[in-house]
N, C-alpha and C positions, 0 to 999 in steps of 0.2 A: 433639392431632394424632397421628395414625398412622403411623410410620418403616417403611416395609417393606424390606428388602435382599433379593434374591438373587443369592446368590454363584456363578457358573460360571467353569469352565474358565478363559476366556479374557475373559470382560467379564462384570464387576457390574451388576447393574438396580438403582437403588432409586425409594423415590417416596416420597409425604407426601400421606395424605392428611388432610382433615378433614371425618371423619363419614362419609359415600359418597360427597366429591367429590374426583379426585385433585387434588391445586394444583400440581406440579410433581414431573417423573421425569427420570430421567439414565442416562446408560449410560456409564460408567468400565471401564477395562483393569484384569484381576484380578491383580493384580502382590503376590505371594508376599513381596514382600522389605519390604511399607511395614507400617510400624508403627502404633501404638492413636494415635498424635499428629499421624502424617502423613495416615490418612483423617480424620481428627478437619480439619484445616486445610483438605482436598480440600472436606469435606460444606461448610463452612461458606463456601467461595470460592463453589460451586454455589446455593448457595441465597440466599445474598446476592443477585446476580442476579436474582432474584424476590420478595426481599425477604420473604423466610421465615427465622424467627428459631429457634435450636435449643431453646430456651426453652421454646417452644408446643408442643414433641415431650412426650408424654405417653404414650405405649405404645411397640413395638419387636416387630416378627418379622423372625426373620432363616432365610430354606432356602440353604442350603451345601450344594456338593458339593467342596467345598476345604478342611480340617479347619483348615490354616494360619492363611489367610485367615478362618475363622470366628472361630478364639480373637483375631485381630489387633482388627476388628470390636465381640466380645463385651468386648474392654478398651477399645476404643475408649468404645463406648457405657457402659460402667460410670463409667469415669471424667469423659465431657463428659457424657452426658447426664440420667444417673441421680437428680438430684434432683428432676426436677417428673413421676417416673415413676410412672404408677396401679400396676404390677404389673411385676415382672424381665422382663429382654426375652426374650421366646418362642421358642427352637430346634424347625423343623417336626422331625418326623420319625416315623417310621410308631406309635409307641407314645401319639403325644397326636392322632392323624387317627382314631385307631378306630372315633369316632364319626360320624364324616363321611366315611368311604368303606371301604367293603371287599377288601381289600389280597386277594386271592385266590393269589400264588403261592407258590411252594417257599421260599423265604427274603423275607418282605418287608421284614427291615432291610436288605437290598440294593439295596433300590428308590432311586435318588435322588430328592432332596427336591424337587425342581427338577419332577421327571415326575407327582410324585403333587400336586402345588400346581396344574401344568398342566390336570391332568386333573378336579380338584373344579373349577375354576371352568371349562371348558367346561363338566360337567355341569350346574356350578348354575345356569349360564345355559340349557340348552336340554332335558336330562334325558331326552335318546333315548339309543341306542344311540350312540357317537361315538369316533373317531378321532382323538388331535392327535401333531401331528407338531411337535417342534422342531428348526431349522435350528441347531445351534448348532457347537462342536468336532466332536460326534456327528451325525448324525440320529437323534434318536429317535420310536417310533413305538408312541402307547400309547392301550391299547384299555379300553374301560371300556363297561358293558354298562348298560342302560336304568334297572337297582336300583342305579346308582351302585356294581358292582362292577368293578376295577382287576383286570383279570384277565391284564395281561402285555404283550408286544410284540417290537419288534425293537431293535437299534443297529447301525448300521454307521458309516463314516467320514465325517466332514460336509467339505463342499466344497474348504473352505481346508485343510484335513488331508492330502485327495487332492491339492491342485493341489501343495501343497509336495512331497510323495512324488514324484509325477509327475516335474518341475522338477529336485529332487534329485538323483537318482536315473538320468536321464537326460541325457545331456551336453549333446545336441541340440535339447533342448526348454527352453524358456526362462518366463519366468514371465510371466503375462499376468494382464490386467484384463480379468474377465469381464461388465461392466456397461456395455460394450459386447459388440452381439451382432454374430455376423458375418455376412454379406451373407447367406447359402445357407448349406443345412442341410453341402452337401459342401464342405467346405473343399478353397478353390484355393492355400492356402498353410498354412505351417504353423502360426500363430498363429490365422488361421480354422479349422483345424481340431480343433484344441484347446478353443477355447470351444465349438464345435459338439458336439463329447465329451462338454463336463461338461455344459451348459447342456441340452442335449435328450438325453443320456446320464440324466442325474441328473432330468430333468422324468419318463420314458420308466420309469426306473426307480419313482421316486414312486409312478408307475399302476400301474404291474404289482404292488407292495408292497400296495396298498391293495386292489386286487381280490384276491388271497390272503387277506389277513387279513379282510377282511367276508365271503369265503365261508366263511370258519373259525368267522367271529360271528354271522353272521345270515344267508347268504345270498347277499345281493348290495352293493355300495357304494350304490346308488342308496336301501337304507334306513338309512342310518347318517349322522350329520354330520362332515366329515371339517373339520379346524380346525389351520391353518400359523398359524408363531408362531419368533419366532428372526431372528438377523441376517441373514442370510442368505435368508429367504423368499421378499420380492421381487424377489429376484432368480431366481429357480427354479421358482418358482409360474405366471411365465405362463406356464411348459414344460410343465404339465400340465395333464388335462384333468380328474380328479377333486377337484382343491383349488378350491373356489370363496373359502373366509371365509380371512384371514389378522387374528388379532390380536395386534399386537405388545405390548396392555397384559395378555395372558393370567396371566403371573405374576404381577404386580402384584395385579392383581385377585384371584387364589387366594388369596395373600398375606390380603389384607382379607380375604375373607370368610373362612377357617380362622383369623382373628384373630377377627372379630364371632360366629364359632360358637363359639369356645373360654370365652368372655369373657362368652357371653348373649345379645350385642345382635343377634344375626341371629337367624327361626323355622329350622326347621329344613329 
């Protein structure tokens, strides 16, 4: 069975699969301070639950944008998992992807692991021209061209980033739940005006990002796939009108397949 982690900012994804099916995924808080024995007790409370045994874990890839939390992880997994393991557990990063996509910019050990995992498995799934966008700490927005070249993008603040600044920073403005929408686009109070801000601010925004960057790539948005992905997407996505596909199992799935590419079992 296949262990995949990705480590972010702010919440871990892993999953388990076996062979091409996933059998169970999670989304844990990426918390700096727990150690190789405290995720070790989290994975095995999780998976119990579904009655997945750490035993049957047999391979390991981990993409990190958290150095901390990698090595916590990488002791974790040496120490519980490492005797019924085919191969040492796999760290992505742009020197073992060479073969599976072509890193096109100025510095690509700068690229997080997180954007280029993103972006092979949209490709591998659809192999146009394509956009994926993740909701995460950030928004990121990365572009990869029909030859499976990763040719660059954008980041600006992701939602929960702004509303704290916002909130902070402002004496008057208080913190809100944006998963409720407010009645009308103009806010009659200042709570409805606020969600009105981020929620069709940040949909508003989305569109105007994505018609820039496909007339940069190809053109126009209507020849490229554009592919949301992140906590945050559903919530954001009905706001625009360019994002049609949201998949939340996007990493996961990169995960696998830059695993079965590395290892053989996938063609190319």
């Amino acid at each position: 069975m296949l262990f995949v982690i990705d480590i972010g900012n702010s919440h871990t994804v892993i999953g388990l699969y076996d062979n091409n099916t996933l059998q169970g995924h999670w989304r844990i808080t990426s918390d700096r301070n727990r150690t190789a024995d405290e995720i070790a007790i989290q994975f095995n409370a999780l998976t119990a639950m579904t009655r997945i045994q750490s035993l049957s874990i047999t391979d390991i890839i981990i993409s990190s944008v958290v150095p901390s939390l990698e090595a916590a992880w990488m002791a974790c997994c040496r120490k519980h998992f490492s005797d019924n393991l085919k191969h040492p557990p796999c760290i992505v990063d742009d020197s073992n992807l060479k073969d599976i996509i072509d890193i096109q910019t100025d510095y690509p050990g700068e690229v997080g692991a997180d954007r280029l995992v993103n972006t092979i498995a949209a490709w591998s799934q659809y192999k146009t021209h394509l956009i994926v966008i993740d909701f995460g700490t950030a928004i990121t927005f990365d572009c990869v061209t029909n030859r499976c070249e990763y040719i660059g993008g954008t980041i600006l603040p992701g939602v929960a980033v702004s509303l704290e600044a916002l909130s902070s920073r402002a004496a008057k403005l208080p913190h809100i739940d944006i998963s409720v929408a407010p009645a009308t686009i103009i806010g009659k109070n200042t709570v409805d005006a606020m969600k009105s801000g981020v929620l069709h601010g940040y949909g508003a925004m989305i569109d105007g990002l994505v018609d820039i960057l496909a007339a940069e790539m190809c053109g126009v948005a209507d020849e490229l796939n554009i592919i949301a992905t992140g906590g945050m997407a559903e919530l954001i996505i009905p706001y625009c009108r360019k994002v049609k596909t949201i998949d939340q199992m996007l990493t996961l799935k990169g995960l696998h397949h830059i695993y079965s590419r590395i290892h053989g079992k996938l063609p190319h």
